[in-house]
C-alpha positions as CSV (number, residue, x, y, z in Angstrom):
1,X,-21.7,16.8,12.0
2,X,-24.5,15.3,10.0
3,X,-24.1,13.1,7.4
4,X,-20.0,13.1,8.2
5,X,-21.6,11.4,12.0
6,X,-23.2,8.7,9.7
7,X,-20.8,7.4,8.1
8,X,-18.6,7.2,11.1
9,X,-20.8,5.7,13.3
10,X,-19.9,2.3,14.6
11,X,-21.0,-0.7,13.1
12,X,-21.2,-2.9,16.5
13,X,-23.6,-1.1,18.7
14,X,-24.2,-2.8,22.3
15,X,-26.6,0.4,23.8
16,X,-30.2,-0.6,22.9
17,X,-31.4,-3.9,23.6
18,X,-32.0,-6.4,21.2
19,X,-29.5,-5.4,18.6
20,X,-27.7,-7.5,17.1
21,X,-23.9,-7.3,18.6
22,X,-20.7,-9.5,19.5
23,X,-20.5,-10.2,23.1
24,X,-16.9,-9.8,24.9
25,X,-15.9,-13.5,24.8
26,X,-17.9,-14.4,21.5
27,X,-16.4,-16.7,19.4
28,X,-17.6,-15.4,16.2
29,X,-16.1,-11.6,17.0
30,X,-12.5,-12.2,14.6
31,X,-11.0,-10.0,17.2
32,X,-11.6,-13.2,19.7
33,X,-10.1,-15.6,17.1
34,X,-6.9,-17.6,18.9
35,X,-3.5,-15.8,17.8
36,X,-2.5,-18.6,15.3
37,X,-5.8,-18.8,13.4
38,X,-5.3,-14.5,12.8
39,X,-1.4,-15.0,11.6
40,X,-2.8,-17.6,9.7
41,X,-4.6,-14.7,7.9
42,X,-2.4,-12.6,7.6
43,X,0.5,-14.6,6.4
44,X,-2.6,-16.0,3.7
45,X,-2.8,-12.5,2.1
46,X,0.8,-11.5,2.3
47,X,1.9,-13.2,-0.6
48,X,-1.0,-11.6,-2.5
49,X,0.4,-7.9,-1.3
50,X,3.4,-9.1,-2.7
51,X,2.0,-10.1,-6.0
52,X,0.1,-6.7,-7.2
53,X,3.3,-5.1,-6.9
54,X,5.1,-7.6,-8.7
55,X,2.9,-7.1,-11.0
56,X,4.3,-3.6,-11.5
57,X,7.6,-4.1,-11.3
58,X,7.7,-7.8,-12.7
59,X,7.3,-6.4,-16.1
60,X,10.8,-4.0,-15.9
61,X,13.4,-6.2,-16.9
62,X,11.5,-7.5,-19.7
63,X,10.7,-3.6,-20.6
64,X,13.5,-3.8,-23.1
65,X,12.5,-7.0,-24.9
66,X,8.7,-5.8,-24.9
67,X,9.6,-2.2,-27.0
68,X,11.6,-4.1,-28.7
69,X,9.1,-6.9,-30.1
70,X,6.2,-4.1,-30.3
71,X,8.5,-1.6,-32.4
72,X,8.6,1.3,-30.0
73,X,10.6,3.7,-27.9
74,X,11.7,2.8,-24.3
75,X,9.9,5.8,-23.1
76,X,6.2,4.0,-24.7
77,X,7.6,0.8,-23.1
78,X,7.4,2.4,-20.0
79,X,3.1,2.5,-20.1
80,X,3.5,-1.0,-19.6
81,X,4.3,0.0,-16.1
82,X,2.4,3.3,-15.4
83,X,-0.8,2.2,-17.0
84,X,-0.9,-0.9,-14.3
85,X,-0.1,1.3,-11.1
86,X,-2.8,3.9,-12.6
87,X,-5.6,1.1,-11.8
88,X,-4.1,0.5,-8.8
89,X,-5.2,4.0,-8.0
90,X,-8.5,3.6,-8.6
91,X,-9.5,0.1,-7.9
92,X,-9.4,0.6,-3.9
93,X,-12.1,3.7,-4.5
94,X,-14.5,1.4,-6.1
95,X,-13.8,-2.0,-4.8
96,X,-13.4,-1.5,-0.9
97,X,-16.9,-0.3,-0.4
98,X,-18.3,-3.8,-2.0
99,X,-17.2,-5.8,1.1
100,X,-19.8,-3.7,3.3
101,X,-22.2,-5.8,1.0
102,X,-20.5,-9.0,0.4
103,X,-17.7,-9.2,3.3
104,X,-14.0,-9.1,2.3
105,X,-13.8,-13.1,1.3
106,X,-15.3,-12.7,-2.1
107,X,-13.7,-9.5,-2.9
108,X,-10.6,-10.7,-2.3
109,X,-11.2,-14.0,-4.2
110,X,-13.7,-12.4,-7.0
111,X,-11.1,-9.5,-7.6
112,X,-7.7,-11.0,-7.8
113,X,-9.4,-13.9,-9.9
114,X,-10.2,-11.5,-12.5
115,X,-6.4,-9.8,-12.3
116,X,-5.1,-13.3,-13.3
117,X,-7.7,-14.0,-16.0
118,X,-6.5,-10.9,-17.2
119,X,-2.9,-11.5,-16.0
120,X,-3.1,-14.5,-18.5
121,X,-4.8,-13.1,-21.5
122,X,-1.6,-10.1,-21.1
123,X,0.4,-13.4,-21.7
124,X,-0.8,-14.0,-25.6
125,X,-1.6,-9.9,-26.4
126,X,0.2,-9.1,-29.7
127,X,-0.7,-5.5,-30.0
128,X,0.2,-2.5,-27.8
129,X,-2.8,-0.7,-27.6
130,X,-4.9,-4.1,-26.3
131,X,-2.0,-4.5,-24.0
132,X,-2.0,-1.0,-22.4
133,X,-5.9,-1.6,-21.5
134,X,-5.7,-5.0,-20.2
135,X,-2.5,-3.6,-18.0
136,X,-5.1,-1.1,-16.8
137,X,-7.9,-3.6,-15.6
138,X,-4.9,-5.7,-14.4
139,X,-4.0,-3.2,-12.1
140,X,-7.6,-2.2,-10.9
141,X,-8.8,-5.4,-10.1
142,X,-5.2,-6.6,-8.7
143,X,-5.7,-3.7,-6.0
144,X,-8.3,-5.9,-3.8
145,X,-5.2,-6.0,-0.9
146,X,-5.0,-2.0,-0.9
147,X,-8.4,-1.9,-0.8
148,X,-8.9,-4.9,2.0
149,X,-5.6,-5.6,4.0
150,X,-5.8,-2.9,6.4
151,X,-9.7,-3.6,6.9
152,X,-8.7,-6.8,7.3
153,X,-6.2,-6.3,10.1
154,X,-9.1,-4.1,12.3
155,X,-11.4,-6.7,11.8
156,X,-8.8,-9.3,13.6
157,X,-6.9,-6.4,16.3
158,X,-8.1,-4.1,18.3
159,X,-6.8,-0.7,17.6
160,X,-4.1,-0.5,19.6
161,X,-2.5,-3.6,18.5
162,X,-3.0,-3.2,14.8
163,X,0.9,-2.2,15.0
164,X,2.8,-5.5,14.3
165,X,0.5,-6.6,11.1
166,X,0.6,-3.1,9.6
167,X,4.3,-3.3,9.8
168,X,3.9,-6.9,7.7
169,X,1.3,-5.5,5.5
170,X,3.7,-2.4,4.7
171,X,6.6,-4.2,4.2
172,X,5.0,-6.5,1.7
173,X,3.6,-3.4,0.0
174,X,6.8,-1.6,0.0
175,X,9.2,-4.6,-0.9
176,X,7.1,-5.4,-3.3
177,X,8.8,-3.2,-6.1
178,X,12.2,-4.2,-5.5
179,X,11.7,-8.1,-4.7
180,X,9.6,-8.2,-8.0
181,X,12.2,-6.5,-10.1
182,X,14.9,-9.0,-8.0
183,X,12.6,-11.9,-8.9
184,X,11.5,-11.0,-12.6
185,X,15.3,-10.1,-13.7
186,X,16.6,-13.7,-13.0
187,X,13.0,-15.3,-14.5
188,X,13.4,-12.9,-17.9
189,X,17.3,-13.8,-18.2
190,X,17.1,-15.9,-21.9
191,X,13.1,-15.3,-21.8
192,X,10.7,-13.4,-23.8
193,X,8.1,-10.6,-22.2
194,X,5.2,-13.2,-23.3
195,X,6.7,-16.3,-21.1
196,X,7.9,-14.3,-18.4
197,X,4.0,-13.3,-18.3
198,X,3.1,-16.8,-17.9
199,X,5.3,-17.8,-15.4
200,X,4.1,-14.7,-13.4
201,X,0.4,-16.1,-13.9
202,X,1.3,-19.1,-12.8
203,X,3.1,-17.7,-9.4
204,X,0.2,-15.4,-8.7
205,X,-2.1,-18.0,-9.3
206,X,-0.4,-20.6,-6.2
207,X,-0.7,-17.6,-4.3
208,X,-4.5,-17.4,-5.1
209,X,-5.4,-20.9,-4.5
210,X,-3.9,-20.9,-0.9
211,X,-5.9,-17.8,0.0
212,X,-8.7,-19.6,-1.7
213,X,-8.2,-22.3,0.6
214,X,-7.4,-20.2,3.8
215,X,-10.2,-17.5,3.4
216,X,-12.7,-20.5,3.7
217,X,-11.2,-22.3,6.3
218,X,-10.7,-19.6,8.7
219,X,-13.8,-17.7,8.1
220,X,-15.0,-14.3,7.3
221,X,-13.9,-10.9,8.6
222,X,-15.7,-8.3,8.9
223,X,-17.8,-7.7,11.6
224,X,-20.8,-6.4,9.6
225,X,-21.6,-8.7,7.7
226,X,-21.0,-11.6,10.2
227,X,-23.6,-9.7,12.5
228,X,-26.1,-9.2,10.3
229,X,-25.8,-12.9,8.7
230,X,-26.2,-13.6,12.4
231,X,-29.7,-11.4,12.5
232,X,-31.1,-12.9,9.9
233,X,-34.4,-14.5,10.2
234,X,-34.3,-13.8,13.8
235,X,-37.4,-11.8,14.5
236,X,-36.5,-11.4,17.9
237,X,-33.1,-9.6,16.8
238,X,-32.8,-5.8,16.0
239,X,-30.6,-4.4,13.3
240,X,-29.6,-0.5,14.4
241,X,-29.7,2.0,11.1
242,X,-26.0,2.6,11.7
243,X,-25.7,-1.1,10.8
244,X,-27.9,-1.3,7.8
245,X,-26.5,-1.7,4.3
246,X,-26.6,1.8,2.9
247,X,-28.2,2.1,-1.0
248,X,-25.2,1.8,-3.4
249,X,-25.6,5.4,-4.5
250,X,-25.1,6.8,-1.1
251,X,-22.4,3.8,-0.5
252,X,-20.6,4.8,-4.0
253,X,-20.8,8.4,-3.6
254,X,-19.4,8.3,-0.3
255,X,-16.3,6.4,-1.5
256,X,-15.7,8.1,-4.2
257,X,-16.6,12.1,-3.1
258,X,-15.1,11.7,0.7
259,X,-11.6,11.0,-0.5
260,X,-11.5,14.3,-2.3
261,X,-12.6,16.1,0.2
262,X,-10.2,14.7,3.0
263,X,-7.3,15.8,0.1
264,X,-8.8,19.0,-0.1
265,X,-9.2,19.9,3.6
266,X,-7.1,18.3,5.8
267,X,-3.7,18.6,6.2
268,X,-2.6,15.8,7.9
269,X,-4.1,14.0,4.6
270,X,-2.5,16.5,2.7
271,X,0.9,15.6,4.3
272,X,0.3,11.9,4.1
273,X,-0.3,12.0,0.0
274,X,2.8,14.3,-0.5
275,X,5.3,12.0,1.2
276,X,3.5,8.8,-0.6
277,X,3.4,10.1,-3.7
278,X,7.0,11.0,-3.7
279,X,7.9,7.9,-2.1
280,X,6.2,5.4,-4.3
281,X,6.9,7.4,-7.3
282,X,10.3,7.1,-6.4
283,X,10.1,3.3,-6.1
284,X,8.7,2.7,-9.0
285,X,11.0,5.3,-11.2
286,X,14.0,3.3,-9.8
287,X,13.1,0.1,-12.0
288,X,14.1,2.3,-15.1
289,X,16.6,4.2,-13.7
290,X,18.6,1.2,-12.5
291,X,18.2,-0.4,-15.7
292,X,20.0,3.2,-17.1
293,X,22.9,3.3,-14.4
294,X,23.2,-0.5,-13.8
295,X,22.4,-1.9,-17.3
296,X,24.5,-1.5,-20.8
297,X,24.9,2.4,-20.7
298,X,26.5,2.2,-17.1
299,X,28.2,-0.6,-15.6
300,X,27.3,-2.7,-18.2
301,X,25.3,-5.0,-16.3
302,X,23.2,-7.9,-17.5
303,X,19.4,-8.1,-16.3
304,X,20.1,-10.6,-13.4
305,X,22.8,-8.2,-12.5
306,X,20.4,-5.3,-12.5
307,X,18.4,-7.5,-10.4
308,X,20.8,-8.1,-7.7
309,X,21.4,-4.2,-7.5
310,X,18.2,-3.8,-6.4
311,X,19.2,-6.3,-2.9
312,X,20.6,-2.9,-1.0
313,X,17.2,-1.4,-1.2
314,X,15.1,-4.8,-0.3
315,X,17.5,-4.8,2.9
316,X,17.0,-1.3,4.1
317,X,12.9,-2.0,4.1
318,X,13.5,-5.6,6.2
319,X,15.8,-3.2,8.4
320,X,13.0,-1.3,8.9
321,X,11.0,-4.2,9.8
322,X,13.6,-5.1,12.5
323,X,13.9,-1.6,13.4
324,X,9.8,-0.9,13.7
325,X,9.8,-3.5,16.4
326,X,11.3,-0.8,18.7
327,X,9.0,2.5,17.4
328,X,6.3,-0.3,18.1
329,X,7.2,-0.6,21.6
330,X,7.6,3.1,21.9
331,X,4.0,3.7,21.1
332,X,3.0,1.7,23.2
333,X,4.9,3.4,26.0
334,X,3.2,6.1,25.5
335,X,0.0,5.1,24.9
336,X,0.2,3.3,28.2
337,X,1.6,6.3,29.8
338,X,-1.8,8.6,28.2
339,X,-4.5,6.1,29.6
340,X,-4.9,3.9,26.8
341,X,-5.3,7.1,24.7
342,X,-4.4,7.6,21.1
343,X,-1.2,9.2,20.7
344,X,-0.8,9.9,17.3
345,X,2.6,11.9,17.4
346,X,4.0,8.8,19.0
347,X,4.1,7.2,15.6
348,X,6.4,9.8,14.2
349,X,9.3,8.9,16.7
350,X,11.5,6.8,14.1
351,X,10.0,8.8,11.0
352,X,12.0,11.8,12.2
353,X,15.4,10.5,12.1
354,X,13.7,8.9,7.9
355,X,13.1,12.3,6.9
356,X,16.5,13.4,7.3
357,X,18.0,10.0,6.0
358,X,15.9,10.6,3.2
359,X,18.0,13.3,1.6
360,X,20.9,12.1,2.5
361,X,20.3,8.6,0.9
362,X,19.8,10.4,-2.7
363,X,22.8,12.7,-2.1
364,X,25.2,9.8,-1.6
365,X,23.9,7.9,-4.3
366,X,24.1,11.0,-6.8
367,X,27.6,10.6,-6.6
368,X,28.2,6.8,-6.1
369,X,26.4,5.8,-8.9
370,X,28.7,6.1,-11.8
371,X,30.8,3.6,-13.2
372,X,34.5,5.0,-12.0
373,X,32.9,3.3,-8.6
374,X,32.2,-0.1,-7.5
375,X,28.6,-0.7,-7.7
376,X,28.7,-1.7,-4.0
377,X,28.8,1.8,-2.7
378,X,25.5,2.6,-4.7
379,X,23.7,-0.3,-3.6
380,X,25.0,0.3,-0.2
381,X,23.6,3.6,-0.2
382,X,20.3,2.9,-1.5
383,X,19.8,0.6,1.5
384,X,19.6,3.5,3.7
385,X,16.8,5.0,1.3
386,X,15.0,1.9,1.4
387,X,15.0,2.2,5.2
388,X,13.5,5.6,5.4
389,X,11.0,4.5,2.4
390,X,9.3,2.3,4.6
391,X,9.3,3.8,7.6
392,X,8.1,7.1,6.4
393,X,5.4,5.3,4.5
394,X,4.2,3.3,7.6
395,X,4.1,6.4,9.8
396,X,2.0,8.6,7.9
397,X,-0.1,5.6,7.2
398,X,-0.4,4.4,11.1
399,X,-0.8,8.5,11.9
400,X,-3.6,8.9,9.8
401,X,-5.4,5.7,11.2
402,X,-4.8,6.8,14.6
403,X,-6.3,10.5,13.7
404,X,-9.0,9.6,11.7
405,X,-10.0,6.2,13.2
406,X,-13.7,5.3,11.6
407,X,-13.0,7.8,8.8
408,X,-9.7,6.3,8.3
409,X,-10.6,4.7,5.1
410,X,-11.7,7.8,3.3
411,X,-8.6,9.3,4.5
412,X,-6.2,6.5,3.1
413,X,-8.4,6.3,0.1
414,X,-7.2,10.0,-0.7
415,X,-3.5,9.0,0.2
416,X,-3.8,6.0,-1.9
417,X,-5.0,7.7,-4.9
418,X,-2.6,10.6,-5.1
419,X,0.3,7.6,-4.2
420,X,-0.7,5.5,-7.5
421,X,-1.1,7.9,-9.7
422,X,2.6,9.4,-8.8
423,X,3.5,5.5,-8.8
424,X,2.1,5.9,-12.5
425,X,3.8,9.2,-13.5
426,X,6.9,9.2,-12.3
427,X,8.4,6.3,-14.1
428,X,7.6,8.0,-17.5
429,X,8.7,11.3,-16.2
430,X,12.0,10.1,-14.2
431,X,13.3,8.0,-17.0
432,X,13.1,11.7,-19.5
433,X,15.1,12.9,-16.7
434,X,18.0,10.4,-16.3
435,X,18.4,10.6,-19.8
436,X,18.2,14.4,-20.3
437,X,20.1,15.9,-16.8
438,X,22.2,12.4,-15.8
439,X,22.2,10.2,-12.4
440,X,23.8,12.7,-10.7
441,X,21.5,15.8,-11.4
442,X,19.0,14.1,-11.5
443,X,19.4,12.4,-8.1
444,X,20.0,15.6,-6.8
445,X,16.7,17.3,-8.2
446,X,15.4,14.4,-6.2
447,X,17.5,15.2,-3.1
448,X,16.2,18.8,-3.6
449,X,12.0,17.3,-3.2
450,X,12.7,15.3,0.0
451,X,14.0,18.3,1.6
452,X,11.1,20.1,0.6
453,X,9.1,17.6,2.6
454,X,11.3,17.0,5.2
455,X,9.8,18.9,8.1
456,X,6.3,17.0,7.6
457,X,7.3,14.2,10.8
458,X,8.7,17.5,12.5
459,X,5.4,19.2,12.2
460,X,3.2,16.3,12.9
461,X,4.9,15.8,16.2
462,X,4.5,19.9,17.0
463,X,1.3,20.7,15.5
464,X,-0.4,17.0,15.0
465,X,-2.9,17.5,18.0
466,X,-3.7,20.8,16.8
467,X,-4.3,19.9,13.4
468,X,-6.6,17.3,14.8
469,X,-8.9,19.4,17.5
470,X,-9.4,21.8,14.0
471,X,-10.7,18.7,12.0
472,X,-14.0,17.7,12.5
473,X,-13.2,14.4,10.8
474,X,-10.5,13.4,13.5
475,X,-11.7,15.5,16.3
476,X,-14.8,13.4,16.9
477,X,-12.4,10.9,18.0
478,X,-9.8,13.1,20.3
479,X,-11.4,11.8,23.6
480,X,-11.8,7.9,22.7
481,X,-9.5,5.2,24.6
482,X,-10.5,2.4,22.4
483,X,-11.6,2.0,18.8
484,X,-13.6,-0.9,19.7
């Protein structure tokens, strides 16, 4: 395996003697930390999660005001949006492989305090062309929780239990759009685009001091860095090479080559950014579309109004909280039931009933959303699209954790990049279509795409351990009980 056995190799290594490792009730080990003091953490970062994607979607109800101050179409309004959730594609690649050298408290801090600085200066831009590039580097440096969360929860769980703070993490990341746009239509009602980008500064910026505050009183993360702070100046202490800070051109290159690779030659990655991309992109299209079906040329809605439409789909992802509570225990069935093995397929269990809702979700709403019909019945049934969103989106992204384990990270990276750059495009190409083909075809052309990627959950659950034994990314971890 080479180089690929290099980069997976684990960081904690207890086999030679006198190298540097966490004992099994060490108190420094995050993993040993006392329940409370790793909610704590998590509930610390959450709001942050929340925050990037408001970010995105914060800035859709005051879309209209903001073409109309700068003098230009909707459709050039809409970079506003896509050229923030194109940073957010690339920041993880380049950001994530800085807390190997600095641990994941200043990246976290050091990263989102340059997305407000630059959250701010949006705030007083006058031109569009400034304002497109500092939406950019807003959403790059805004993308330190895509980049850190889910390092952040294996730092604190053990692999097996990683389960109940991914669903958190997820459900932050996918309610994100809708709760923004919820939040951002009542704040922009009798506002301008410039003060409704100060009051989001503002927000964020609460949200940045408590992690401040919490980051430093619970402590550092990840285990590297706290073991090798801990070997420092300690003759008597040995530092394995698979713990060493690699160079930052092998560390770069890694994080930004592997991810191509894994989308080039593995399927289950290959699955994984197909269902994202669609999924965010959808998510993110919806803030204009429901401005076009909800807003003047539909029902005739007002921009709190809008707002509120988007409640049915914010209830359909905390459904799918509720509801992840039993796929949760499910896994662990079987995993219990395989001798603490990794059972991948077991995370596709509620997924497969998702990928049929999927579909369906869009079909109903094709023809519900049109003005001879109460509003309710659309709203109603784009709850049921919000719960397949989410649960879709958390089992590819559990899955590929559980295949790839210590590659994991290259493998989301690819996920993540093909997601955010959808996130970016489909906004700008979904509005063209609402306009052009109308709710209901174009709804339906959207209906016609999730069927197309229906059968991914099916074949995950039938082929998934095949697909695996042919990788030699994920097979190196077929036989392991434990990602310790």
């Amino acid at each position: 395996m080479g180089s690929r056995a290099q980069e997976g190799e684990p960081l904690l290594s207890t086999s030679t003697a006198h190298v540097v490792a966490f004992g099994p009730d060490d108190a420094d080990d995050p993993r040993n930390w006392p329940p409370l003091r790793k909610w704590l953490m998590v509930a610390a970062i959450i709001p942050i999660d929340l925050s990037v994607s408001w970010g995105a979607s914060g800035f859709s109800p005051v879309a209209y005001d903001f073409a109309k101050d700068m003098g230009v179409s909707g459709h050039v309004a809409t970079l506003g949006l896509s050229m923030y959730v194109l940073g957010l594609a690339f920041g993880p690649m380049t950001l994530a492989p800085l807390s190997e050298y600095y641990g994941r408290r200043p990246v976290y801090i050091v990263s989102y305090g340059i997305f407000l600085l630059l959250l701010l200066a949006t705030s007083y831009v006058e031109r569009l062309a400034p304002f497109l590039v500092i939406r950019l580097f807003s959403g790059y440096f805004s993308s330190t929780t895509i980049s850190n969360f889910g390092g952040t929860i294996a730092d604190l769980w053990h692999h097996h239990d990683t389960g109940p703070a991914m669903a958190y993490f997820l459900a932050a990341a996918t309610g994100g759009s809708p709760t923004g746009f919820v939040l951002f239509s009542f704040i922009a009602h009798g506002r301008g685009w410039h003060e409704v980008f100060r009051i989001m500064f503002f927000i964020c910026l609460s949200f940045w001091i408590v992690l401040v505050i919490a980051l430093y009183s619970l402590g550092e993360t990840r285990h590297s860095v706290i073991l090798l702070r801990r070997a420092t100046g300690n003759q008597r202490l040995e530092v394995p090479d698979a713990m060493k800070q690699r160079g930052p051109r092998q560390l770069f290159g890694t994080a930004l080559a592997r991810p191509f690779r894994f989308l080039a030659g593995e399927a289950i990655v290959q699955f994984g950014a197909a269902y994202n991309g669609f999924l965010y992109g959808l998510s993110f299209l919806f803030n204009g579309a429901f401005y076009l079906i909800f807003g003047p040329t539909g029902y005739g809605y007002n921009t709190k109004e809008i707002g509120i439409c988007f409640l049915g789909i914010v209830f359909g992802i905390t459904f799918g909280l509720v509801t992840n509570i039993f796929q949760e225990r499910y896994y662990q069935r079987q995993v219990a039931k395989a001798g603490q093995r990794d059972v991948p397929e077991a995370r596709v269990h509620h997924a497969k009933l998702a990928t049929i809702m999927l579909p369906l979700s869009l079909l109903a709403f094709a023809f519900l959303a049109t003005p001879d019909i109460h509003p309710f019945f659309p709203v109603f049934a784009s709850a049921f699209w919000g719960w397949a969103f989410y649960t879709l989106i958390l089992m590819t992204l559990t899955y590929t954790e559980d295949a790839y384990k210590t590659y994991s990270a290259s493998a989301l990276a690819g996920i993540g990049l093909v997601r955010n750059v959808a996130g970016a495009g489909f906004p700008l190409v979904g509005r063209s279509l609402f306009l052009q083909a109308g709710t209901r075809n174009a709804s339906l052309v959207l209906m016609a795409i999730a069927i197309c990627l229906a059968p991914i959950p099916f074949i995950l659950d039938v082929k998934g351990s095949s697909l695996r034994r042919r990788s030699p990314w994920a097979a190196a971890h077929e036989d392991e009980s434990d990602d310790e």
